[in-house]
BALOBA-1460 file (C-alpha; in Angstrom, 3 decimals):
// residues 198
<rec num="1" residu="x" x="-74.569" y="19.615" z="-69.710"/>
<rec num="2" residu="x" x="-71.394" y="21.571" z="-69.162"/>
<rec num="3" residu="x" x="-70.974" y="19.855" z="-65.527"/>
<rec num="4" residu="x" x="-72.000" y="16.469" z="-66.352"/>
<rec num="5" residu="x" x="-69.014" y="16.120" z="-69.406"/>
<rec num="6" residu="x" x="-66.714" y="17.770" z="-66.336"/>
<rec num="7" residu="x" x="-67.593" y="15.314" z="-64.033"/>
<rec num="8" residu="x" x="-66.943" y="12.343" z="-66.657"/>
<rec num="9" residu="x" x="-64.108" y="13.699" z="-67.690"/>
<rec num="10" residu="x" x="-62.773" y="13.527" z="-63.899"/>
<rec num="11" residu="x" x="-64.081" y="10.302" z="-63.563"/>
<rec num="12" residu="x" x="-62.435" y="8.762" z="-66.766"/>
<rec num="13" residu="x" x="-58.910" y="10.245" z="-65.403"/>
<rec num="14" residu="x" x="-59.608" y="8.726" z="-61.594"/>
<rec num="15" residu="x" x="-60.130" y="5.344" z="-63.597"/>
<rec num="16" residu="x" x="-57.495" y="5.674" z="-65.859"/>
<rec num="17" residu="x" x="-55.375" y="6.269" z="-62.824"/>
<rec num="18" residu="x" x="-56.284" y="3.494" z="-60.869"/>
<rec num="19" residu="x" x="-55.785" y="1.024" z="-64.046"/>
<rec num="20" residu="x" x="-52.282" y="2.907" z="-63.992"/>
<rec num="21" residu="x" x="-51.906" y="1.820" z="-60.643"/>
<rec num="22" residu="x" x="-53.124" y="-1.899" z="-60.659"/>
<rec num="23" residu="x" x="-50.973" y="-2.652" z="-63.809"/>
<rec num="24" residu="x" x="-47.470" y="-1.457" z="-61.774"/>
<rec num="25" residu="x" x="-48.244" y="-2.522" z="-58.649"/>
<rec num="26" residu="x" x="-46.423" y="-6.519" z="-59.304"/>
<rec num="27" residu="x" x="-43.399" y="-4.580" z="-60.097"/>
<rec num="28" residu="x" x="-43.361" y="-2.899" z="-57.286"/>
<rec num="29" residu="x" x="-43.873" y="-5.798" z="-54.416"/>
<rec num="30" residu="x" x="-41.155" y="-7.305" z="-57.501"/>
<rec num="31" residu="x" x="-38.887" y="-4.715" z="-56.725"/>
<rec num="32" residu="x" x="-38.543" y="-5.126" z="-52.813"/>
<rec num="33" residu="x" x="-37.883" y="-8.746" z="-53.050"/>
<rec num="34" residu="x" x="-34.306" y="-9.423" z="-51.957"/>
<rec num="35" residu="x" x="-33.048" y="-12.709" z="-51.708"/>
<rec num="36" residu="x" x="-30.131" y="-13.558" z="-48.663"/>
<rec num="37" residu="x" x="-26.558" y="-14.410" z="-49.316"/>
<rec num="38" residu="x" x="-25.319" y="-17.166" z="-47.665"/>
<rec num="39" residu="x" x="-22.088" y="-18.710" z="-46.840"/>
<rec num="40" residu="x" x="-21.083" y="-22.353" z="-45.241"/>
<rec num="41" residu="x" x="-21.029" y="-21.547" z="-41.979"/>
<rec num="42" residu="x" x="-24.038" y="-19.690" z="-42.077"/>
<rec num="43" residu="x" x="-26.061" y="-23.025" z="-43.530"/>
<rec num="44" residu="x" x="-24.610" y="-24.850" z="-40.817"/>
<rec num="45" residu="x" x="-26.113" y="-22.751" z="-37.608"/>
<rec num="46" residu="x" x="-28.670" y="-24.355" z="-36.109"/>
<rec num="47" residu="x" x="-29.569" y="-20.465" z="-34.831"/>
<rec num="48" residu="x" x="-29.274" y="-19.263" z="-37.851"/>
<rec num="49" residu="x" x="-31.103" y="-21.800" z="-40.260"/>
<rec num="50" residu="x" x="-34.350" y="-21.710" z="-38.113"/>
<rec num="51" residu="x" x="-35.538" y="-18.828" z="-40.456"/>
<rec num="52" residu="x" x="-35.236" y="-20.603" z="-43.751"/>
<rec num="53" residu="x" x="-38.138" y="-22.771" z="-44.732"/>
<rec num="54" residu="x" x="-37.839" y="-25.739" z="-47.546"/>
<rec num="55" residu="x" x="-36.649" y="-24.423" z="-51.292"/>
<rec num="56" residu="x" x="-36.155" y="-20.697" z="-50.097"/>
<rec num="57" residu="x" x="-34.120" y="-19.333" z="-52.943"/>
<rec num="58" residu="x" x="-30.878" y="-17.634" z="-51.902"/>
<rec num="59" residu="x" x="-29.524" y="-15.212" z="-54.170"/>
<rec num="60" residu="x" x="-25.604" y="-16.135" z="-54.180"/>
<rec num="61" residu="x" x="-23.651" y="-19.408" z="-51.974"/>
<rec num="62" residu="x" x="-19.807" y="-18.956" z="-50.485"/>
<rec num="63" residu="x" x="-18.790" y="-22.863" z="-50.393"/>
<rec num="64" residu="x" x="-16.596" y="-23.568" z="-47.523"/>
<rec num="65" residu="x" x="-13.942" y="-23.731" z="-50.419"/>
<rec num="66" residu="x" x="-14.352" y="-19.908" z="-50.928"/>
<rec num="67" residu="x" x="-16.004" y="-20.340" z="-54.072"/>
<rec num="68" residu="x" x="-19.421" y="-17.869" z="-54.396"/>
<rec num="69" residu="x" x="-22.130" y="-19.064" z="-56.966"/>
<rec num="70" residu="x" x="-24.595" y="-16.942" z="-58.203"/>
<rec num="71" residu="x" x="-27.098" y="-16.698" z="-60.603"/>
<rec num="72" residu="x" x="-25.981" y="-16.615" z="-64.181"/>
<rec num="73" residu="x" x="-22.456" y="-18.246" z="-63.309"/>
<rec num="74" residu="x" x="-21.330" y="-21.131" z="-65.371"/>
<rec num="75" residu="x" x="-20.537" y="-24.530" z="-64.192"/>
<rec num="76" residu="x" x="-18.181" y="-27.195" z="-65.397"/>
<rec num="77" residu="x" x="-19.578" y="-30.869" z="-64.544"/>
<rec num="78" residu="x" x="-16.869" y="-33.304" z="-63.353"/>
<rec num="79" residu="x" x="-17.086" y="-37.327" z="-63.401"/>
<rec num="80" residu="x" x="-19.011" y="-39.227" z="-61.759"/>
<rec num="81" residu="x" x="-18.568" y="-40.942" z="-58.789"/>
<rec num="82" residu="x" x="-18.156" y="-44.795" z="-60.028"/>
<rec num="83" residu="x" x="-16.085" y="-47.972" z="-58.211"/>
<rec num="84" residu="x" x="-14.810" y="-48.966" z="-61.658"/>
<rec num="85" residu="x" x="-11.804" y="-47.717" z="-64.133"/>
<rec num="86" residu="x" x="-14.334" y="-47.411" z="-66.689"/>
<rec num="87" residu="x" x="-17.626" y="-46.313" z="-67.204"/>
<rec num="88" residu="x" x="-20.880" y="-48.867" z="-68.103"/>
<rec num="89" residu="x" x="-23.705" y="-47.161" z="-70.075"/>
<rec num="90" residu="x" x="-25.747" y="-47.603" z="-66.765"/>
<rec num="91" residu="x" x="-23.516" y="-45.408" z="-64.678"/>
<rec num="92" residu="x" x="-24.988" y="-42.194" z="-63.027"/>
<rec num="93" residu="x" x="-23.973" y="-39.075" z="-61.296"/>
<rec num="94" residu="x" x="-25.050" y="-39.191" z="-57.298"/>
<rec num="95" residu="x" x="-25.522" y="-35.461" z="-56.833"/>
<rec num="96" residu="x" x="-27.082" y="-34.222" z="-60.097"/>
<rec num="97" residu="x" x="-30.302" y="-34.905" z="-61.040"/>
<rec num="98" residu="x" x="-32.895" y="-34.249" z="-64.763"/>
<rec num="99" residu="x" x="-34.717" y="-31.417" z="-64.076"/>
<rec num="100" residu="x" x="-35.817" y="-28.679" z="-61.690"/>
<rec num="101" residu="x" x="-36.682" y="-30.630" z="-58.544"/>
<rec num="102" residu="x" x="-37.538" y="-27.585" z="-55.867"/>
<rec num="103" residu="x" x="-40.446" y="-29.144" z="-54.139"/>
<rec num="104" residu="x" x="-39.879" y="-32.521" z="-54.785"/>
<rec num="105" residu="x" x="-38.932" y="-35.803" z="-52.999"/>
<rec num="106" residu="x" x="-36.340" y="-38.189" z="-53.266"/>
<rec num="107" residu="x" x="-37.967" y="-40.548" z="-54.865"/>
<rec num="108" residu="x" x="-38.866" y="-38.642" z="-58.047"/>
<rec num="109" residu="x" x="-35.399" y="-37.571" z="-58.761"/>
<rec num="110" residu="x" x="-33.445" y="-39.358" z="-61.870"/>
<rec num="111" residu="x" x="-30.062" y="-39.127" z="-61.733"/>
<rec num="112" residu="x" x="-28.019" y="-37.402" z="-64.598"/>
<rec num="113" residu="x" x="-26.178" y="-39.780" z="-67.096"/>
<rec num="114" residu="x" x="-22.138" y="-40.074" z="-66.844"/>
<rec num="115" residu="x" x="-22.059" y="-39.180" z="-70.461"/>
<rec num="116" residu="x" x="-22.936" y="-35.633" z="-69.478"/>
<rec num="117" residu="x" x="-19.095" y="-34.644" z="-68.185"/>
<rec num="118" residu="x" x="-17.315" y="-31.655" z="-69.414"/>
<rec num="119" residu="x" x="-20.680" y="-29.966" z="-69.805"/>
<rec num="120" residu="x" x="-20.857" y="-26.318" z="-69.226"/>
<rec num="121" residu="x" x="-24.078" y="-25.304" z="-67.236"/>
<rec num="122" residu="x" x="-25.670" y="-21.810" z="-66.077"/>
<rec num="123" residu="x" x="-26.520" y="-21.442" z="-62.749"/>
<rec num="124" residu="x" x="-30.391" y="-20.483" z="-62.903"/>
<rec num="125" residu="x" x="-31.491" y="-20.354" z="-59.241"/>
<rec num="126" residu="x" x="-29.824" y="-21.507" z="-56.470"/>
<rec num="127" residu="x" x="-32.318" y="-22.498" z="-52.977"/>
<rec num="128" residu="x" x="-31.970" y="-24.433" z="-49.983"/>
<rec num="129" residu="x" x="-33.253" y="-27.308" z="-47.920"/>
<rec num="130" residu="x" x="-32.724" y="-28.645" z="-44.561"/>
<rec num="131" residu="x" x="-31.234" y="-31.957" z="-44.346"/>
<rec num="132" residu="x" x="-33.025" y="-34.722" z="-43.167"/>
<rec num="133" residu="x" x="-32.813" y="-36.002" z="-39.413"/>
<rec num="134" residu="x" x="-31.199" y="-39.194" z="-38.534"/>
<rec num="135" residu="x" x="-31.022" y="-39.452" z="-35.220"/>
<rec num="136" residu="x" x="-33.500" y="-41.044" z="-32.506"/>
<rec num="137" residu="x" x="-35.639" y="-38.335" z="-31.850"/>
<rec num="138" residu="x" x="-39.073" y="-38.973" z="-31.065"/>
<rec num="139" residu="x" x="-40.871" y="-35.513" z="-32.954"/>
<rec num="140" residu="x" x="-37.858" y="-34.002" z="-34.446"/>
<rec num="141" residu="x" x="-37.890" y="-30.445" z="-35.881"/>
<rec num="142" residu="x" x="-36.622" y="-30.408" z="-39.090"/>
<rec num="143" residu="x" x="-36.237" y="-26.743" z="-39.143"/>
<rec num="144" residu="x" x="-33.259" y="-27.103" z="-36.364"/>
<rec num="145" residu="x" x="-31.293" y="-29.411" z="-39.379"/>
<rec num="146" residu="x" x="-28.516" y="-27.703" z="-41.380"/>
<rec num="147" residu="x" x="-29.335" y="-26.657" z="-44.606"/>
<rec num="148" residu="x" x="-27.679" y="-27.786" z="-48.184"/>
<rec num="149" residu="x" x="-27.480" y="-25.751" z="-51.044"/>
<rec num="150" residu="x" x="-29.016" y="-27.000" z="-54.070"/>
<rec num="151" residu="x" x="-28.699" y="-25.197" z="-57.861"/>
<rec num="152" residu="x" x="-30.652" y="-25.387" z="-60.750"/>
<rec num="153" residu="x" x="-28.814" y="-25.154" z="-64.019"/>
<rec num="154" residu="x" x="-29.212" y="-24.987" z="-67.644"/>
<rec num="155" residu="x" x="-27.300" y="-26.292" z="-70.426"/>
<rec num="156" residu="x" x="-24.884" y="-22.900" z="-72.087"/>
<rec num="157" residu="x" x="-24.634" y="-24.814" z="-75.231"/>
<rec num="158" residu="x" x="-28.039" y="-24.058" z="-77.757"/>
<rec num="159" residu="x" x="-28.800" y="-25.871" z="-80.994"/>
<rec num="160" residu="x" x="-30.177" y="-28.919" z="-81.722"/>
<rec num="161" residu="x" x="-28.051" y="-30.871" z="-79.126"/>
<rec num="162" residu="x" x="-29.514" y="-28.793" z="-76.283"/>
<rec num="163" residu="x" x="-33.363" y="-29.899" z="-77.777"/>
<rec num="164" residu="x" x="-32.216" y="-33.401" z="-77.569"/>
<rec num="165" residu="x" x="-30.257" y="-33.564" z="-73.878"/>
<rec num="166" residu="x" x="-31.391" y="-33.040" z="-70.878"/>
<rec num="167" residu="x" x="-30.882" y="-29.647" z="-70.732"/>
<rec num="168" residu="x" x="-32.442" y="-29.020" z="-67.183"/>
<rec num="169" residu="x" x="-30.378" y="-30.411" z="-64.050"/>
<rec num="170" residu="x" x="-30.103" y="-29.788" z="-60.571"/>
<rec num="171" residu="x" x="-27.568" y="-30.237" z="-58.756"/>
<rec num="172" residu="x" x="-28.490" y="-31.337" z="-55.433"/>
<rec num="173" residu="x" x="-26.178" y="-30.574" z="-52.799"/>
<rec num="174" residu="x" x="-23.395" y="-28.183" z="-54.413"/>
<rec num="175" residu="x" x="-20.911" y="-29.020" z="-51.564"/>
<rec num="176" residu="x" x="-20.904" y="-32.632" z="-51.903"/>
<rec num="177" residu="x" x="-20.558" y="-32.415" z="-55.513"/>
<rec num="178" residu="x" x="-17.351" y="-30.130" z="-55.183"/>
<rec num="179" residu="x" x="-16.124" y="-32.674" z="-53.020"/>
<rec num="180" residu="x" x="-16.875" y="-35.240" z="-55.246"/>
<rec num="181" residu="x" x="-15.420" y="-33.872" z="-58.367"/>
<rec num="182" residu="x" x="-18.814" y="-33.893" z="-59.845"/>
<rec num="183" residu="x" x="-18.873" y="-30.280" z="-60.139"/>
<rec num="184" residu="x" x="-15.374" y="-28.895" z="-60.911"/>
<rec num="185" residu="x" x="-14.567" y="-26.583" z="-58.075"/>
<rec num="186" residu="x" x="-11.989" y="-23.970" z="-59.519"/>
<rec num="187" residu="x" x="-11.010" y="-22.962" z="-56.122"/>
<rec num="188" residu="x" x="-10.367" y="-26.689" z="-54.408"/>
<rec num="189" residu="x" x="-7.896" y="-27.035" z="-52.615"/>
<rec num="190" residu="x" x="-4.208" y="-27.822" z="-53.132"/>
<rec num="191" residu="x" x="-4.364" y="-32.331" z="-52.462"/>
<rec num="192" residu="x" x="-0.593" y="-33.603" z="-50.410"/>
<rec num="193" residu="x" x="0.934" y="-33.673" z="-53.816"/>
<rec num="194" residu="x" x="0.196" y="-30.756" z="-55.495"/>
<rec num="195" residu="x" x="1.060" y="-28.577" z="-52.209"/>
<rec num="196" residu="x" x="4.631" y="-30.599" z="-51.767"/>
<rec num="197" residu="x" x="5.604" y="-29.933" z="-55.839"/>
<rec num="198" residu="x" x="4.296" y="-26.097" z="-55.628"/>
């Protein structure tokens, strides 16, 4: 009797151990995840690029501008790119998008409403993609394209406004919106103007 309530007991720890064990283990294959840096250069070697597949998330961006983007950074969203003086209600932003589009195509996206600049916006998750080929090839690799940077961002402001906005964007290629002006890019650089009165 003594032996058998010994050999329980060893079996409830074994079990106990292995439940242990089971529970942790996502935080551990969690913990060695580590996500590359990248910079411009980087997302424009063909070399290089080869290893990234489609919406690989990247853990922080260097624009060619210097600027480095990161998760948990805040955005300011520019203007949007119109032909006009003035806006129509129709008007759109090219490079920012409603919603979290990782995974999705082109013709799904809907573009963000002008109304939206001045916004502030927190950088969620930032991933790449490689750009699509244009040239005249017959079977053409799209892993040998450049990549562009794409981040997903959240509205900062909370409240009721934030329920009834569309507080999910992406911003679909970060470089050509910091070209644009449709993301305000703090470290642009200096136009003729601005570097002949400095």
């Amino acid at each position: 009797n003594m032996l058998k309530l010994k050999i329980s007991e060893q079996y409830f720890m074994m079990i106990k151990k292995i439940v242990i064990l089971v529970l942790c283990l996502p935080l551990f294959t969690l913990a060695q995840i580590n996500k590359p840096n990248l910079t411009y250069d980087q997302t424009n070697d063909i070399q290089f690029v080869k290893q990234y597949k489609n919406n690989t998330e990247i853990d922080s961006y260097t624009t060619k501008d210097g600027l480095t983007i990161s998760e948990g950074d805040t955005l300011t969203i520019g203007n949007a790119i119109i032909q006009r003086r003035k806006y129509m209600f129709h008007d759109v932003f090219s490079h920012i998008v409603i919603g979290h589009t990782k995974g999705g195509t082109n013709k799904e996206y809907r573009p963000l409403p002008h109304n939206y600049s001045g916004s502030q916006v927190i950088v969620q998750s930032v991933f790449v993609t490689h750009e699509k080929f244009t040239g005249y090839k017959l079977f053409p690799s799209r892993k040998e394209m450049p990549l562009y940077v794409s981040v997903f961002v959240r509205e900062s402001q909370s409240g009721i406004s934030k329920i009834f906005s569309h507080s999910r964007k992406t911003i679909l290629d970060i470089e050509k919106a910091l070209s644009s002006g449709e993301i305000i890019n703090p470290n642009a650089p200096l136009s003729k103007e601005e570097a002949i009165t400095n």
